[in-house]
C-alpha positions as CSV (number, residue, x, y, z in Angstrom):
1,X,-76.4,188.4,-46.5
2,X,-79.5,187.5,-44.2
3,X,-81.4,185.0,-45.5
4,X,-85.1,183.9,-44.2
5,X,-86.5,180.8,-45.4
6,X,-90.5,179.6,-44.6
7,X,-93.3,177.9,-45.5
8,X,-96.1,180.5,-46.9
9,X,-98.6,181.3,-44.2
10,X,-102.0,183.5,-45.1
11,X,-102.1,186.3,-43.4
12,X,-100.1,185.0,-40.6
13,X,-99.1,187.5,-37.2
14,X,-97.1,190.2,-36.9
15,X,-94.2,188.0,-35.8
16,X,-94.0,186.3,-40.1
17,X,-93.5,189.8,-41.0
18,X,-90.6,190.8,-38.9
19,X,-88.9,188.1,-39.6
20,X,-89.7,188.8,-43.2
21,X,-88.6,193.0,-42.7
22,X,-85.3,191.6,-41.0
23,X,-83.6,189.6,-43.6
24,X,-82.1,190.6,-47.0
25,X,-83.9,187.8,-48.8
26,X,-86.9,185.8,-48.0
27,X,-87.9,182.2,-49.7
28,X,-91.4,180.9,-49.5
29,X,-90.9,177.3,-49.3
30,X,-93.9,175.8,-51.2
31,X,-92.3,172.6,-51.7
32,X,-92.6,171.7,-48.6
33,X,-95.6,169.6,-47.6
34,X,-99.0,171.4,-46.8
35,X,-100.0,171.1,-43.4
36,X,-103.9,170.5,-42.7
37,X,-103.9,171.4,-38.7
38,X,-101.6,174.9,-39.8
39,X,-101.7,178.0,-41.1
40,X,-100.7,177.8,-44.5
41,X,-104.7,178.5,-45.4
42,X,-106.3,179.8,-42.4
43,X,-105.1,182.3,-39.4
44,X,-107.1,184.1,-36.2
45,X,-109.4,187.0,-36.5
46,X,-112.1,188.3,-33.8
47,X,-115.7,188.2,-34.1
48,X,-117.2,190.2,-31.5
49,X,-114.7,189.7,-29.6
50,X,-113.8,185.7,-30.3
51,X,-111.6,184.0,-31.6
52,X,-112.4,182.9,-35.2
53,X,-110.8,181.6,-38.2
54,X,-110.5,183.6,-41.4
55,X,-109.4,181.2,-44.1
56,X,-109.2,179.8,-48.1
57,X,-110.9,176.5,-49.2
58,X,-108.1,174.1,-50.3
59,X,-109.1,171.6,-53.2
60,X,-107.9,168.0,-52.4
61,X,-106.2,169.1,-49.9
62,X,-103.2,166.5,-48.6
63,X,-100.3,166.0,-46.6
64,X,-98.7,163.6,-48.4
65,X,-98.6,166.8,-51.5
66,X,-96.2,170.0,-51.4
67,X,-97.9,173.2,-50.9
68,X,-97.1,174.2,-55.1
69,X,-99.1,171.3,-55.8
70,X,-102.4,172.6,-53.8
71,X,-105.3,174.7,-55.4
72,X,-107.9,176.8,-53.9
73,X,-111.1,177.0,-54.7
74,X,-112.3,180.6,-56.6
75,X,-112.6,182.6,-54.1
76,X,-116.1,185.1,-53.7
77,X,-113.4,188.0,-52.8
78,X,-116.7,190.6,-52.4
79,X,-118.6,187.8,-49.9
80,X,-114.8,187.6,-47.7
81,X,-114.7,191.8,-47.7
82,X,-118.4,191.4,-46.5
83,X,-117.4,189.3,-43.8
84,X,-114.3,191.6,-42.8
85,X,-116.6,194.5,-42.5
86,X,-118.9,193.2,-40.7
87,X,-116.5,191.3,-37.9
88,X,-114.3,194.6,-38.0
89,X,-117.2,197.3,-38.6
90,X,-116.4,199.5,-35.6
91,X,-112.0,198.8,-36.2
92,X,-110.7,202.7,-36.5
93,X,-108.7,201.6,-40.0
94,X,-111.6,199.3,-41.6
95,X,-111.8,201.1,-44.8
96,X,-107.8,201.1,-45.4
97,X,-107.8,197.4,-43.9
98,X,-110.2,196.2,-46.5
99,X,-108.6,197.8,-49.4
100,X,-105.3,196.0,-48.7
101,X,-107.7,192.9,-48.3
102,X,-109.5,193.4,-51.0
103,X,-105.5,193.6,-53.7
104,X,-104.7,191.0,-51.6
105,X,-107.7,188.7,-52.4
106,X,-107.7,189.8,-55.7
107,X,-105.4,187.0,-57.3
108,X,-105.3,186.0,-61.1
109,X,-104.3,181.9,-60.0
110,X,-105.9,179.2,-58.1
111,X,-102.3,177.9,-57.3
112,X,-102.1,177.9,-53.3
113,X,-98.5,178.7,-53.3
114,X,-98.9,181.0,-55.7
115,X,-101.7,183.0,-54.2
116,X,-99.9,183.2,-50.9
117,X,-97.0,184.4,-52.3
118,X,-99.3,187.5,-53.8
119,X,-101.1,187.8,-50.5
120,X,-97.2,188.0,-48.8
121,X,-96.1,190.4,-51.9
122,X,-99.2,192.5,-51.3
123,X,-99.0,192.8,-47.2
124,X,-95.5,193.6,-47.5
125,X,-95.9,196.5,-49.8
126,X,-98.6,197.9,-47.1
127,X,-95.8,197.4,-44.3
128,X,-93.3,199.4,-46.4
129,X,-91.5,196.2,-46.3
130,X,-88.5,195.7,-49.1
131,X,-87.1,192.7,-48.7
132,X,-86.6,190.6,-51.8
133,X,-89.4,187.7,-52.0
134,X,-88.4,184.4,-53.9
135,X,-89.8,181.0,-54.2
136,X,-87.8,178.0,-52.9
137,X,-89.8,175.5,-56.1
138,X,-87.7,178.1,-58.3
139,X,-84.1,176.8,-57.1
140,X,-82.7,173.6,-58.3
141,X,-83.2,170.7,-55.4
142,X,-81.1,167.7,-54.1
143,X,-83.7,165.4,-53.5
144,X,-81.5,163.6,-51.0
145,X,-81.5,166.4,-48.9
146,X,-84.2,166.6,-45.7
147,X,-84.7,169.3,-42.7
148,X,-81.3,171.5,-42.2
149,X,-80.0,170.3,-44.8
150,X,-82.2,171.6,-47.3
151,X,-82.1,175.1,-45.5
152,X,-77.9,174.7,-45.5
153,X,-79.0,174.2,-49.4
154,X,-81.6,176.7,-50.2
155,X,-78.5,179.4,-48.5
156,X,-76.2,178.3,-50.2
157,X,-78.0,179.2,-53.5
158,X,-79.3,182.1,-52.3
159,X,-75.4,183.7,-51.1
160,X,-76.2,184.0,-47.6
161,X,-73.7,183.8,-44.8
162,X,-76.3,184.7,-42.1
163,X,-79.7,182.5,-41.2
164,X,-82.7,184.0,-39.2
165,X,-85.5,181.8,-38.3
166,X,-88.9,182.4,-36.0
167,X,-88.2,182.1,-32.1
168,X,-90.3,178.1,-32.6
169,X,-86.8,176.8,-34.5
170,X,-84.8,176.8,-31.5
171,X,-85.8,173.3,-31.1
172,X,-85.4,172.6,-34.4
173,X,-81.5,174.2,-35.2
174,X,-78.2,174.3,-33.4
175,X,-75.6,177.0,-33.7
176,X,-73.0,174.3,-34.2
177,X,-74.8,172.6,-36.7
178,X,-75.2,176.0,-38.9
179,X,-71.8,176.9,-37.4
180,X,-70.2,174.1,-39.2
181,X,-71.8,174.6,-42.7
182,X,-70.5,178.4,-42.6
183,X,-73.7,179.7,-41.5
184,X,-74.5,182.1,-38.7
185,X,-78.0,181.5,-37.2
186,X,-80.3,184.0,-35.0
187,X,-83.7,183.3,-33.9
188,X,-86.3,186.1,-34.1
189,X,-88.5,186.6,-30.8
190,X,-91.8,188.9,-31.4
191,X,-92.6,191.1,-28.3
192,X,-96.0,191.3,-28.7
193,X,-97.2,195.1,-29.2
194,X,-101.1,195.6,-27.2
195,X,-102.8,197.5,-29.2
196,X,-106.7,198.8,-29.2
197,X,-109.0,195.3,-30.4
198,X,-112.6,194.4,-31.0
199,X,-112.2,192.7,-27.6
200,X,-112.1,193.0,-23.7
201,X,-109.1,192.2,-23.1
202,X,-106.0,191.9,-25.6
203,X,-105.7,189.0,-28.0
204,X,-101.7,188.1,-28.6
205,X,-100.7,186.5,-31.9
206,X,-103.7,187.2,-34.1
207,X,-103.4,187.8,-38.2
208,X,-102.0,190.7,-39.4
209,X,-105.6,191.1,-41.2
210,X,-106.5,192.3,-36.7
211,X,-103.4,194.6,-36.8
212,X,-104.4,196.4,-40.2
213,X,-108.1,196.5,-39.4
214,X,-107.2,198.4,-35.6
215,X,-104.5,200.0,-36.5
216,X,-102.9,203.0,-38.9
217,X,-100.9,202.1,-41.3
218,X,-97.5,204.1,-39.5
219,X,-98.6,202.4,-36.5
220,X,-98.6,198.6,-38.1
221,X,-95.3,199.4,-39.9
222,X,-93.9,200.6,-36.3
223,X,-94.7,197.8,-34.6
224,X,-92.2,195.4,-37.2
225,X,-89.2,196.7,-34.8
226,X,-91.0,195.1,-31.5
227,X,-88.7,192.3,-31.6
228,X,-85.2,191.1,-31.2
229,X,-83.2,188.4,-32.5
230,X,-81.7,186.0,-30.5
231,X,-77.7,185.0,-31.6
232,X,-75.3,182.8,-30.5
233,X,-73.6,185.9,-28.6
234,X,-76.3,186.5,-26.6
């Protein structure tokens, strides 16, 4: 079994999702810290063309906290669709793109970690995406345990036999190292897919929310094969 193990993004690119549609199980690791110059509440949209930032407002947030332990402040979900429609108002799939927002957005907790994982649950649906979506907070931990090891852990627990990790973790992970703990490891390279945008010239690597909003739904859920995934074999 194929496991896939991150920290919850919001509405991170298209390359979080294949990853996600290539594995048999996927863990959102919200007990790992929060980040404050990442993406765990904020990701790249276009405004006329720009580069912007769509993103959540984080209560207290701190680096020194896990992601669980983060809330988000209540969230105007009709004031953020207003904003959607008017940076995406001529997008071809605006309507669709702002229902999925809109279910996404619509969250009964204030938990960060929580929230994303209903924003993941809800995108994935939209992708036709069936992987099985679990929690790493949920599994027991070894608090002795740090980087690899953790992930050797959290595999373990889940019954995996196979690792696959975003194309960014080959300078993080070794095939000898994963080799050695009765793991196989691959690394999962997006090709980026150009696709019509609000903008001049193509923008790679933006949120998903750009893909949904400029795209139809067949085409978004096509694009999850443009990528391949990078083993020790080759």
């Amino acid at each position: 079994m194929i496991a896939g193990i991150h920290q919850p993004y919001f509405m991170p690119y298209l390359g979080y999702w294949q990853l996600i549609n290539v594995v048999d199980v996927f863990a959102s690791a919200d007990n790992y810290n929060f980040i404050r110059g990442g993406w765990i509440h904020r990701n790249r949209i276009l405004r006329q063309g720009n580069i912007c930032y769509f993103n959540v407002t984080i209560s207290h947030m701190s680096q020194n906290r896990y992601i669980c332990d983060h809330m988000i402040k209540p969230l105007d979900v009709g004031e953020r669709l207003g904003i959607l429609r008017e940076y995406y108002r001529k997008a071809p799939n605006l309507e669709t793109g702002l229902d999925v927002m809109r279910d996404a957005l619509t969250c009964d907790t204030l938990n960060l970690a929580d929230f994303l994982f209903h924003t993941i649950s809800v995108v994935c649906t939209y992708l036709g995406i069936t992987t099985r979506l679990v929690k790493t907070s949920d599994y027991p931990q070894d608090p002795t345990l740090r980087k690899e090891g953790r992930i050797f852990d959290y595999c373990r627990q889940l019954g995996a036999d196979t690792y696959y990790n975003a194309i960014g973790g080959r300078e993080l992970y070794t095939f000898d190292s994963f080799r050695e703990h009765g793991l196989a490891l691959g690394f999962l390279e997006c090709i980026p897919v150009a696709y019509r945008q609000q903008a001049q010239e193509f923008v790679p690597r933006l949120s998903i929310i750009d893909v949904i909003m400029n795209t139809s739904q067949k085409e978004s859920q096509d694009m999850l094969a443009s990528c391949r995934i990078i083993t020790e074999r080759n």
